[in-house]
N, C-alpha and C positions, 0 to 999 in steps of 0.2 A: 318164573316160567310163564306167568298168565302175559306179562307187558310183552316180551317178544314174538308171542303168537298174536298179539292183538296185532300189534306193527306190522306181521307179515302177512295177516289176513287184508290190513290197506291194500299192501303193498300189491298183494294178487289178487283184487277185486277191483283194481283200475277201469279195464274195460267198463264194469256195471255201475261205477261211480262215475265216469266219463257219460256214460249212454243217459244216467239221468240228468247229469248236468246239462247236455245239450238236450235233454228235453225242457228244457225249466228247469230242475232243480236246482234252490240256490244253496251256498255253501252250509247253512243253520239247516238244512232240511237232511244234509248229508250226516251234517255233525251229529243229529239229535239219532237219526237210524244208528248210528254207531255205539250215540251213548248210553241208547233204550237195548241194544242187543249186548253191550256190556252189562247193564246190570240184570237185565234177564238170564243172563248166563250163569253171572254172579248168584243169581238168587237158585237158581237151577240147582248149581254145583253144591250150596251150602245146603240147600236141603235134601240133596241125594247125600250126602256128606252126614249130616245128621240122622237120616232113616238108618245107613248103614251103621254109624255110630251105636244105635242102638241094637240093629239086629242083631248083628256081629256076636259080639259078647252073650246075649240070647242064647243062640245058636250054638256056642259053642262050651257054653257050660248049664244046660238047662236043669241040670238033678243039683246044682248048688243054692237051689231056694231064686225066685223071683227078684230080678238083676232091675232095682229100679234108678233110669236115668231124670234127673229135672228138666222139668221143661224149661225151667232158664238158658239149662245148655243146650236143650235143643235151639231154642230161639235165638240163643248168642252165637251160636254157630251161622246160622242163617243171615244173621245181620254180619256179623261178621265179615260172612263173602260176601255181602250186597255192599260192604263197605270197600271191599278191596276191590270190588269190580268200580265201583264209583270213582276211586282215586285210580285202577289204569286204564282206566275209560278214556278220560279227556287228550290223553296226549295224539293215540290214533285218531280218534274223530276231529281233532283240528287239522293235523295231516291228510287224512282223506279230503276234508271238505276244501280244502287252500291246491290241493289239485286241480286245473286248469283241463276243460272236457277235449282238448287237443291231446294235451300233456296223458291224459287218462288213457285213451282209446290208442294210442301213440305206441304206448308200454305194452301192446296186447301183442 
């Protein structure tokens, strides 16, 4: 689910990849925005993923005695999607940046 939403977030942020390339921007600059908002997303989602993990269960059984989660799963969780944003990172951000600021602005 995460790789083809990366893909179509390239796909329709042409225009604003286009506008920085004709400003300067060269293709490592595109690439690296891409690959810092994968894993910031990554890291986002594992540790909203993790809070939940824990509240959850909390929440829904609180008179059955103090529900304790390890912090290794919390933290493995979080690495976890910082792992998986890492590896479907690179494929989008080479396709954004290997866009042509014609090619870019063109698709709008």
């Amino acid at each position: 689910m995460y790789e083809p939403w990366r893909s179509w977030k390239g796909a329709t942020c042409g225009s604003g990849i286009g506008l920085r390339r004709a400003l300067g921007a060269t293709r490592r600059h595109i690439a690296l925005q891409f690959l810092t908002e994968s894993l910031l997303l990554g890291a986002a989602g594992g540790l909203a993923g993790a809070l939940l993990g824990t509240l959850v269960p909390r929440s829904t059984q609180p008179t059955r005695g103090c529900l304790v989660v390890p912090l290794e799963a919390i933290g493995g969780a979080a690495g976890g999607a910082l792992v998986i944003g890492a590896i479907a990172g690179p494929y989008p951000a080479v396709q954004a940046a290997r866009l042509s600021p014609t090619e870019a602005l063109r698709a709008v």
